[in-house]
C-alpha positions as CSV (number, residue, x, y, z in Angstrom):
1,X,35.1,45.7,151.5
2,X,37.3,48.3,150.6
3,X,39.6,48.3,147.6
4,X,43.7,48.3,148.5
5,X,45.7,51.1,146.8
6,X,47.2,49.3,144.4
7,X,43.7,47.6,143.1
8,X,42.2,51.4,142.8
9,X,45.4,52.6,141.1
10,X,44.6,49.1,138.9
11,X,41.0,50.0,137.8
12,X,41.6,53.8,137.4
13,X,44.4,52.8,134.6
14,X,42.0,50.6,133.3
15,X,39.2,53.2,133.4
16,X,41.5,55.6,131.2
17,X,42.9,52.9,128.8
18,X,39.4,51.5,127.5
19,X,38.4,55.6,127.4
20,X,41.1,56.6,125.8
21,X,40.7,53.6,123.1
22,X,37.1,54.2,123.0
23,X,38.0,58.2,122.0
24,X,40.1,56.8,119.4
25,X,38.2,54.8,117.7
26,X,35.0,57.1,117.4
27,X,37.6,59.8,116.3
28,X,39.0,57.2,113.4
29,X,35.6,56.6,112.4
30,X,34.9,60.3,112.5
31,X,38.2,61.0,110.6
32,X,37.3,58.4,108.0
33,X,34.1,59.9,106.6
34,X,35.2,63.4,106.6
35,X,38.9,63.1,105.3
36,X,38.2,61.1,101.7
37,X,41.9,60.7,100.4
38,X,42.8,62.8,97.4
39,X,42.8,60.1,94.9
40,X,41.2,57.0,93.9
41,X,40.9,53.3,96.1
42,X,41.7,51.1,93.6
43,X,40.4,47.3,94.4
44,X,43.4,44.8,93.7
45,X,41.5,41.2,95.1
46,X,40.0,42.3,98.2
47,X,41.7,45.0,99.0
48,X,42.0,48.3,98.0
49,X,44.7,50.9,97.4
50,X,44.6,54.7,97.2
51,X,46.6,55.7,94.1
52,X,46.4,59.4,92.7
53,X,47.3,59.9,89.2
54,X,47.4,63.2,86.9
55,X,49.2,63.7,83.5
56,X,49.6,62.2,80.2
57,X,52.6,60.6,78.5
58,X,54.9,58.2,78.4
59,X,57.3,56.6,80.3
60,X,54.9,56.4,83.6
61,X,56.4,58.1,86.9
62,X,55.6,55.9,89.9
63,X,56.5,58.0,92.7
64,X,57.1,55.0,96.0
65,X,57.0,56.6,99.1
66,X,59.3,56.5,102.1
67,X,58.6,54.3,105.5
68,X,55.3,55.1,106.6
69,X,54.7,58.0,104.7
70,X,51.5,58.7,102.7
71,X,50.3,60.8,99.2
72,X,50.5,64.0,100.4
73,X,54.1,65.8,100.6
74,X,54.1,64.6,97.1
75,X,51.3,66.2,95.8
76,X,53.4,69.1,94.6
77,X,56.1,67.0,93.2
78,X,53.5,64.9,91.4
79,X,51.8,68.2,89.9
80,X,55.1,69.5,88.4
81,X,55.9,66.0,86.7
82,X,52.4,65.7,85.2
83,X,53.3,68.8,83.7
84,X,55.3,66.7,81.1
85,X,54.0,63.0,81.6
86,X,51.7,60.8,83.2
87,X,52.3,60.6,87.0
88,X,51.5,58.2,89.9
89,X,51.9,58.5,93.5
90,X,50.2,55.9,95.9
91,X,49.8,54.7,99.6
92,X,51.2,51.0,100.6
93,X,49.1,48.9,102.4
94,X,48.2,50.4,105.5
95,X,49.7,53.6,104.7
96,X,47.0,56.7,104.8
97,X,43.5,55.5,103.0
98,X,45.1,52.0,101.8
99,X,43.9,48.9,103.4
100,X,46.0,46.5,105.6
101,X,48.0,43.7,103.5
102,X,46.9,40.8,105.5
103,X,48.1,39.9,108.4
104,X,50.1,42.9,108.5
105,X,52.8,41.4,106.8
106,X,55.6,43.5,105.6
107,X,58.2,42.6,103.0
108,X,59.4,44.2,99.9
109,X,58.9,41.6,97.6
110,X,54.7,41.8,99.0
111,X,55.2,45.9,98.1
112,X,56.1,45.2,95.0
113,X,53.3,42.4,93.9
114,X,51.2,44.6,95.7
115,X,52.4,47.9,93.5
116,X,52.0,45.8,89.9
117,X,48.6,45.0,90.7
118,X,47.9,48.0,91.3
119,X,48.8,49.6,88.4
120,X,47.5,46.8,85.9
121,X,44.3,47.3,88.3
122,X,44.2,51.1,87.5
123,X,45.3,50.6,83.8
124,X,48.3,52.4,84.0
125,X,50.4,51.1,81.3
126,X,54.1,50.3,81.1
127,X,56.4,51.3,81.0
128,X,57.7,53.1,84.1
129,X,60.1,55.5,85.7
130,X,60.2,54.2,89.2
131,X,60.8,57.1,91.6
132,X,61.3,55.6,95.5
133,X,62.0,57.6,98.1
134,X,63.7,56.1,101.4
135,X,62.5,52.1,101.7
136,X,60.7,53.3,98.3
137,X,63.7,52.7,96.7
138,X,64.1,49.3,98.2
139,X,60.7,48.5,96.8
140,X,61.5,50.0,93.7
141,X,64.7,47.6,93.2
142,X,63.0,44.9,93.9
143,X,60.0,46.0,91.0
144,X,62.3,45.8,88.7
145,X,63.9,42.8,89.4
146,X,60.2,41.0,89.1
147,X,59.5,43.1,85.8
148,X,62.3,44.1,84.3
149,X,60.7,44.7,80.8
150,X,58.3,47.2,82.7
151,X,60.7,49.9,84.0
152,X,62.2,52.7,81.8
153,X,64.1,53.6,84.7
154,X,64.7,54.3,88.3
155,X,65.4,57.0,90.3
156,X,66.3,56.6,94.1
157,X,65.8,59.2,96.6
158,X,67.9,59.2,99.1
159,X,67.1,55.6,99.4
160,X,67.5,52.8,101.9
161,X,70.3,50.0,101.3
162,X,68.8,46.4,102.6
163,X,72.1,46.3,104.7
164,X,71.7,49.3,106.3
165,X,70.9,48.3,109.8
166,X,74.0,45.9,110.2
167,X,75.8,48.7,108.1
168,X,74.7,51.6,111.0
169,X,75.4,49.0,113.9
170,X,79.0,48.9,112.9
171,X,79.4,52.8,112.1
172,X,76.6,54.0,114.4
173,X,74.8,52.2,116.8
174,X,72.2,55.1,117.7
175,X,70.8,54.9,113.8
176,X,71.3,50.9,113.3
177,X,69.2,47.9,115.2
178,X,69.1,50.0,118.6
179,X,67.9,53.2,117.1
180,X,64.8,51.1,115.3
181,X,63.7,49.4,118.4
182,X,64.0,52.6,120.2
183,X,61.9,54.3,117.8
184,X,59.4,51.4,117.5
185,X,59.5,51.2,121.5
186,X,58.0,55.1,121.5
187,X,55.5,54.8,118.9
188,X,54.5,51.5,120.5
189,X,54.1,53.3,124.3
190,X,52.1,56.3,123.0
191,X,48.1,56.0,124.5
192,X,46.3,57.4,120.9
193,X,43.3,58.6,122.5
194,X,45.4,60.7,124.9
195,X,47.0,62.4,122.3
196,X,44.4,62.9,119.9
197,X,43.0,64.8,123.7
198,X,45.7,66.7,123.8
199,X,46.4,67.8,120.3
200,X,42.8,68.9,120.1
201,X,43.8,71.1,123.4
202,X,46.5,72.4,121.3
203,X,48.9,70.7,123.9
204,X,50.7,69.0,121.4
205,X,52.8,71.3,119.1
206,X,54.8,68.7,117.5
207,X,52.0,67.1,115.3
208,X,51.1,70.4,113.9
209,X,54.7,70.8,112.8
210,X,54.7,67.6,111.0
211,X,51.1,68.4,109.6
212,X,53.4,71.4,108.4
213,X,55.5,69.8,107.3
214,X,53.9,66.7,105.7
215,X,51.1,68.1,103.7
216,X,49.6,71.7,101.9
217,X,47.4,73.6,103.7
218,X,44.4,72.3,101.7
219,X,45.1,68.8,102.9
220,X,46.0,69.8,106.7
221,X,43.1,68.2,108.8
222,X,43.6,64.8,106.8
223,X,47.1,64.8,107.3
224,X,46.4,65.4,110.8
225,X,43.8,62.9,111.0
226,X,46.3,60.3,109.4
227,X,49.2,61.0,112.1
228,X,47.2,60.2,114.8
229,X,45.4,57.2,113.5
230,X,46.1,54.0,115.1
231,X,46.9,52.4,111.4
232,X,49.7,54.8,110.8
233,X,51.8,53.4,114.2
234,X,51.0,50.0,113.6
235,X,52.5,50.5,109.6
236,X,55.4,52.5,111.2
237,X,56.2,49.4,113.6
238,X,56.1,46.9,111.0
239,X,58.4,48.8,108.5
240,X,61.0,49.6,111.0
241,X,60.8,45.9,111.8
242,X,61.0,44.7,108.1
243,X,64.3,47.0,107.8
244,X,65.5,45.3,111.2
245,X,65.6,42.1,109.0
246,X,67.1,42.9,106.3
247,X,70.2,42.1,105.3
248,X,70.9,40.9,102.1
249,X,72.4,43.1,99.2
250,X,71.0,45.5,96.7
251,X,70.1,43.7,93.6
252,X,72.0,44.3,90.9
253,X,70.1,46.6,87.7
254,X,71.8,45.7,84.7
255,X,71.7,48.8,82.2
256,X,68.6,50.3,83.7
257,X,69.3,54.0,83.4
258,X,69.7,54.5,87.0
259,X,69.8,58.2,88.8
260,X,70.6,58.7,92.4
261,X,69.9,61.4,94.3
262,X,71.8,61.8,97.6
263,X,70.9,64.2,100.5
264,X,73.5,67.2,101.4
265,X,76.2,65.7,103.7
266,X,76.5,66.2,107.5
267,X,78.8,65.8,110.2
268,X,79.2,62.0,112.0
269,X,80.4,58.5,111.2
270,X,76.2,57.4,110.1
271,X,76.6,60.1,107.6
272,X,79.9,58.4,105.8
273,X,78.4,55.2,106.0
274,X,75.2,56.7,104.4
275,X,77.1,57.7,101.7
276,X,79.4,55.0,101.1
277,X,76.2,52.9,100.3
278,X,74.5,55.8,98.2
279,X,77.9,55.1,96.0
280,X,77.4,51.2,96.1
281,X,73.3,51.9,94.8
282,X,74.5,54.5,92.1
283,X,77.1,51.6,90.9
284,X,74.1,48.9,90.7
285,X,73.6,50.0,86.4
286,X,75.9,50.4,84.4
287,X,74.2,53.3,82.7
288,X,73.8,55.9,86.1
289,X,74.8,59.1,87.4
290,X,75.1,60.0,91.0
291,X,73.3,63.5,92.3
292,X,74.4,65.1,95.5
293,X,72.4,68.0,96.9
294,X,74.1,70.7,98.1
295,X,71.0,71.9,101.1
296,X,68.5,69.6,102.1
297,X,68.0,66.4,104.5
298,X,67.1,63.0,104.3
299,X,63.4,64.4,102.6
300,X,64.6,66.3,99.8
301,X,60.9,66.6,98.1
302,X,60.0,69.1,101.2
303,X,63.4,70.7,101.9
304,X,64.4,71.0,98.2
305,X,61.3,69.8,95.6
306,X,63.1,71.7,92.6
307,X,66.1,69.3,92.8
308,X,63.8,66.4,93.0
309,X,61.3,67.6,90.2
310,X,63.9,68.1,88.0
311,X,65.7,64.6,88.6
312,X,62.5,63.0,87.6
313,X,62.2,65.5,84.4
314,X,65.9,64.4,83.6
315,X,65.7,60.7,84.0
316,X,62.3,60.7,81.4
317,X,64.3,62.7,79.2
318,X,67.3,59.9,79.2
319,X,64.4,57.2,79.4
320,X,62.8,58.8,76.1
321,X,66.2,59.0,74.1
322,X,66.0,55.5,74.1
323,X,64.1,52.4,73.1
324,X,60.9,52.1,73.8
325,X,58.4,49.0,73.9
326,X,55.8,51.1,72.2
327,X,57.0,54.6,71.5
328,X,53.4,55.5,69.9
329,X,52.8,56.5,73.3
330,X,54.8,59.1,73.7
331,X,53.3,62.5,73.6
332,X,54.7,66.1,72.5
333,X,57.1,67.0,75.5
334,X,56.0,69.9,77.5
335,X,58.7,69.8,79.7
336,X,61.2,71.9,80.4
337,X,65.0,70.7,78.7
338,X,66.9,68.4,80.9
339,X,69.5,69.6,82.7
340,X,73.1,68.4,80.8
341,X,75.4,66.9,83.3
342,X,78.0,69.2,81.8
343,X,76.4,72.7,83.2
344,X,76.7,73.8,86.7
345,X,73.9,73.7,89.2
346,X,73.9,75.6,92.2
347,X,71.8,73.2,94.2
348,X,73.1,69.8,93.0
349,X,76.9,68.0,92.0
350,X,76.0,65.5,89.3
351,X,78.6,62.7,88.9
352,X,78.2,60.0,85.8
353,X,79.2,56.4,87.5
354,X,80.2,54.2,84.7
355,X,80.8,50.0,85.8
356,X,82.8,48.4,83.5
357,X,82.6,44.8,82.4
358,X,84.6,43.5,86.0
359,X,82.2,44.9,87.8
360,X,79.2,43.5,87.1
């Protein structure tokens, strides 16, 4: 009996989809025995975490990642900093070589238990300059708030605001609730195994400019390897979902020197909300300053990584000037001087935020 249209049309889909997943999975497996990450998997219970460290010194620098995104287009970043102190950068669950959390479950309180036990797993010792990029900042609040006597400091990058979908909606729709389904629609319709095809046939020019973009040459295969993995959309889903939900406030960081760093401006009503919540972030300590780029988008550590290296250098500076639980630590500074807040910059506008007692 012969098969109807429709029914052939039916199996032939079929045919491709178990191919393609078939391709995609030997290619992962492939991927994960020739692309070791460039640090260290670190067990924390069951699970393991890829962390990369370099330097000595005290306070710590924790570089946190932004949604999604793995070690790599820190590497450079994280090399400059250990040139002074110890530094960190690691992969969240399910980011690049980290396992899952389980169940897939996303939330940044879970980041942050996941983050301590990391470090105390990897016996790297309080206490901490918290450097988050993006949603890294979100995690990097939320750190503090759970151990406050471990952070020296924190410096946002460009960071998320946990209002900022309903904050978007209102100013603009395109970047709030509709722009994250959208997003997570795409990622969710791509076929894997057809695009691994393709970008092997050099049919798919996009992924090598975010292999560009994301990673040094050195490290271009495994960052090309990690785009197309199957773990990196399912981690990208499931953070644009968690910031779907959010909506409570930033919490607020009592005296914890604070910096913010806040991407050039641009045109459009998301861009003045964007910035109108940088503000309410830089006001969350009472001892903080406010940085504004002058060049460079939302991922300043590829478009400007001077600016960002030096933010770091300054806020261990401020950190050291202080207090510390065990200063014994601290080792001959090889870095260079901070930058005063009184001397022009031609790639930054620094802007001390003071919160007096009726603000709190």
């Amino acid at each position: 009996m012969a098969m109807k249209p429709v029914s052939r049309a039916a199996a032939a889909i079929a045919a491709a989809g178990i191919t393609s997943a078939t391709y995609q999975a030997i290619a992962e497996a492939r991927d994960h025995r020739r692309f070791p990450g460039p640090g260290s998997l670190v067990d924390i219970g069951g699970r393991r975490l890829h962390l990369v460290t370099a330097g000595e010194g005290s306070p710590v620098v924790v570089i946190i990642p932004a949604l999604a995104d793995n070690v790599l287009q820190w590497l450079g970043v994280l090399e400059a900093v250990a040139a002074g102190t110890q530094a960190c950068v690691y992969d969240r669950a399910g980011v690049g070589w980290s396992d899952p959390p389980p169940h897939w479950r996303r939330a940044p309180d879970l980041m942050a238990a996941d983050l301590h036990t990391l470090l105390r797993a990897a016996k790297v010792p309080p206490p901490y300059v918290l450097a988050g990029h993006s949603i890294g900042g979100i995690v990097a609040r939320r750190f503090y708030v759970r151990h406050p006597d471990e952070v020296a400091g924190i410096l946002l990058i460009d960071s998320s605001h946990e209002g900022q979908a309903r904050r978007f909606d209102a100013a603009d729709w395109r970047k709030g609730t509709a722009g994250y389904i959208r997003v997570m629609a795409r990622r969710q319709a791509r076929i894997l195994g057809a695009r691994r095809l393709a970008d092997s046939l050099g049919l798919m020019p996009g992924i090598e400019d975010d292999v560009a973009r994301e990673a040094p040459p050195e490290h271009a295969d495994a960052a090309r390897a990690v785009i197309l993995s199957t773990r990196q959309r399912r981690t990208m889903v499931r953070e644009m979902l968690m910031m779907v939900r959010l909506r409570e406030a930033p919490p607020d960081l009592g005296s914890v020197p604070l910096a913010v760093l806040t991407r050039a401006s641009s045109p459009g009503a998301g861009w003045l909300a964007w910035a109108q919540m940088q503000d309410e972030l830089a006001a969350l300590s009472s001892d903080s300053i406010h940085i504004h780029a002058d060049r460079g988008g939302h991922y300043l550590q590829r478009d400007d990584p001077d600016l960002v290296v030096q933010a770091i250098r300054d806020l261990v500076w401020r950190c050291r000037a202080t207090a510390l639980p065990d200063p014994g630590r601290m080792l001959p500074c090889t870095m260079p001087s901070p930058t005063p807040a009184t001397c022009g910059a031609p790639n930054y506008l620094l802007m001390v935020q003071s919160r007096g007692p009726n603000d709190a």
